[in-house]
Structure formats: C-alpha cells, structure tokens
C-alpha positions as CSV (number, residue, x, y, z in Angstrom):
1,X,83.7,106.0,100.4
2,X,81.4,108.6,98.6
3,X,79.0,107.7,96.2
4,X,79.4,109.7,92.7
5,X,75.6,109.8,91.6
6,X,72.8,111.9,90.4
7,X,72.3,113.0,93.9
8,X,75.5,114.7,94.4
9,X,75.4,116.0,90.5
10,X,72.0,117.6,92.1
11,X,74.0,118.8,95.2
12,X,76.2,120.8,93.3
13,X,73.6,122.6,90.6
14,X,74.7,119.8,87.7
15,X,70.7,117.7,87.8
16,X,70.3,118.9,84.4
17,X,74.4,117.9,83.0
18,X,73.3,115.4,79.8
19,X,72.9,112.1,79.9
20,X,76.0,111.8,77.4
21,X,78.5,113.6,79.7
22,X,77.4,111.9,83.3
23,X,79.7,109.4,83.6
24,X,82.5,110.8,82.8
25,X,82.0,114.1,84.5
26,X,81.2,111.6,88.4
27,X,84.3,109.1,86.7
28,X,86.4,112.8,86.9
29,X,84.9,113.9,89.9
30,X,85.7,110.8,91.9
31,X,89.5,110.9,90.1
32,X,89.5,114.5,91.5
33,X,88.8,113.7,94.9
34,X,91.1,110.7,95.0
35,X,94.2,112.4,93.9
36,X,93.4,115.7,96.7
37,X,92.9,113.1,99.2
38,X,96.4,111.5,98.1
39,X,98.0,114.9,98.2
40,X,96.6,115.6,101.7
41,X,97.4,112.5,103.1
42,X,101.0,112.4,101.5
43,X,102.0,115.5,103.7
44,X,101.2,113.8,106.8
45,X,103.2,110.4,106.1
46,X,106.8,109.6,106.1
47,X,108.2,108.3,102.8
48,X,108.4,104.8,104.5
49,X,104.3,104.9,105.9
50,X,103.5,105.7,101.8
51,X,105.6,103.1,100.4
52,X,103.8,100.8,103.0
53,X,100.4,102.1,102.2
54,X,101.1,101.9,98.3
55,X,101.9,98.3,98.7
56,X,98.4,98.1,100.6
57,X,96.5,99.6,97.8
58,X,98.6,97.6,95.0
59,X,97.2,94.3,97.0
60,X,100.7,93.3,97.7
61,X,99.2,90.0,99.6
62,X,102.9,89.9,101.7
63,X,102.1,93.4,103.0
64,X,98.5,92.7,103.4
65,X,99.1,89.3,105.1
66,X,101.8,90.5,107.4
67,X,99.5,93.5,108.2
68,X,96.2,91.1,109.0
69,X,98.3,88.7,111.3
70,X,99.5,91.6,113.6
71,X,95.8,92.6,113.8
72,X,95.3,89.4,116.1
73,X,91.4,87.8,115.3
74,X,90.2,90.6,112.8
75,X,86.9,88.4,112.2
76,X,85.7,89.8,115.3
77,X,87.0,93.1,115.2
78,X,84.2,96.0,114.9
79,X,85.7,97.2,111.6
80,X,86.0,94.3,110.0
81,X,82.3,93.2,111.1
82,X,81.0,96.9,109.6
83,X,82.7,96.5,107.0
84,X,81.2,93.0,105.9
85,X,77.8,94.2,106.8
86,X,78.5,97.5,104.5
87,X,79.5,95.3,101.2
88,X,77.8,92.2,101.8
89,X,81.4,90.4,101.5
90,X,82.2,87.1,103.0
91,X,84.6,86.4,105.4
92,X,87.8,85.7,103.8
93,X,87.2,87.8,100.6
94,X,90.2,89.5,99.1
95,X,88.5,92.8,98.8
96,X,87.0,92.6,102.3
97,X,90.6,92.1,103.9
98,X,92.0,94.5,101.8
99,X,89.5,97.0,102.5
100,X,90.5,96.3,106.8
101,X,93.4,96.2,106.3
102,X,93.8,99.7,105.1
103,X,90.8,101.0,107.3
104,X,93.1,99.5,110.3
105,X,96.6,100.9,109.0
106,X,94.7,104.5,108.1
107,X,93.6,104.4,111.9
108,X,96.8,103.7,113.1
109,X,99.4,106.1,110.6
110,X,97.0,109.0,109.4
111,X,93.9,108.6,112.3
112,X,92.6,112.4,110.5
113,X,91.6,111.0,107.5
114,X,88.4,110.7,107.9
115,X,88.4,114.3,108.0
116,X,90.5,114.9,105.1
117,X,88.0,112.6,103.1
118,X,85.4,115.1,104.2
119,X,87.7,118.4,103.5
120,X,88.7,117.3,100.5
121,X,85.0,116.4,99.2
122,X,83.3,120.5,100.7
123,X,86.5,121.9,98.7
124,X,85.8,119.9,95.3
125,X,81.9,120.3,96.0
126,X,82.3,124.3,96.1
127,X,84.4,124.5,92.9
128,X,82.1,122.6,91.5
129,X,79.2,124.7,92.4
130,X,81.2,128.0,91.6
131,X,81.3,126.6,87.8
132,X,78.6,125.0,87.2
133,X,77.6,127.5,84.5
134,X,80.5,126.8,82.7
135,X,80.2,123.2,83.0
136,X,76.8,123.0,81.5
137,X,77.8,125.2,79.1
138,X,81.0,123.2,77.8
C-alpha cells in the first residue's frame, strides 16, 4: 500500500505542515484514501463478493482458511513469495496469509484494483494540493 510520510506531505505542497499536526493530518489522509477506495470498489462487487471480502479483512480465520486451501500450495505462489520478501514475514504468519489471501481474492473478484488504488490516491493528491493554503493556514 502507500506510504503516508514526509515525502508525499512534500508531494502535495504540505513540507512545511507543523510538526504538531503530521500525524494526524497522514493518519486522515490514509483514512481518506481507504474509505474512496471502499466506495470504488463497492460499486463493482455483488453484495455477496463484500460480505466475503469483509470477512477477509475482519481475519475471519474460517473464510481465510477455506480461501488459502482452494489456492492449492500458496508457499510457492509468486504473490505470496513477493509478498514475504516485501514485509520480511515468515511463512505461516497470520498477517502474511491474510495479506495473500486478499491480494489473491482482489485478483480474482475486482482484478482493477490496482488501478482504483492509483485513481483514488491522484484524486485525493489533487484536492490536497488545491488546498493546501488553507490547510497550512487552519
């Protein structure tokens, strides 16, 4: 996912946004991003594909499991190999299988995502960048 850092408070005109209001201003911005990339993806799923994909992201370990053992021998599938090399996670970490398991069902039931991520992100970057002023001001 995207990292919210000084870098991207740089990218959109906000280096000089005090110390005192950084982390909450990246902890909103990352909220903000979540929630349009929610929206997005919820008008491309069927009410069944987000109750499924809820119970993903709620680590419902009967979902998840069921969902890893139709995946046949994820250790040596490509994603779940990046993905360990990404995080530095051992093989069998909860948060490692989580995180395939929902890269692997976002593949199969909402393959644009990636491009939603990406959307979503240029749309919040630009209306950040439009009131900057205002937010340094505030």
């Amino acid at each position: 996912m995207f990292k919210f850092d000084d870098s991207f408070l740089s990218s959109v005109g906000l280096a000089d946004l005090p110390e005192a209001q950084r982390a909450s201003f990246l902890e909103y911005a990352q909220d903000q991003l979540e929630i349009r990339i929610g929206d997005s993806m919820s008008n491309k799923l069927t009410d069944a594909q987000l109750d499924e994909f809820e119970r993903i992201i709620d680590n419902d370990s009967a979902t998840i499991n069921g969902l890893l053992g139709s995946y046949g021998d994820y250790r040596n599938d490509a994603t779940y190999q990046t993905l360990k090399a990404n995080t530095g996670l051992q093989d069998g970490d909860s948060t490692l299988i989580s995180d395939y398991v929902t890269a692997k069902w976002l593949d199969a039931n909402c393959p644009e995502y990636q491009q939603i991520i990406k959307d979503c992100l240029e749309k919040l970057k630009a209306e950040i960048t439009e009131q900057k002023d205002a937010i340094l001001a505030a």
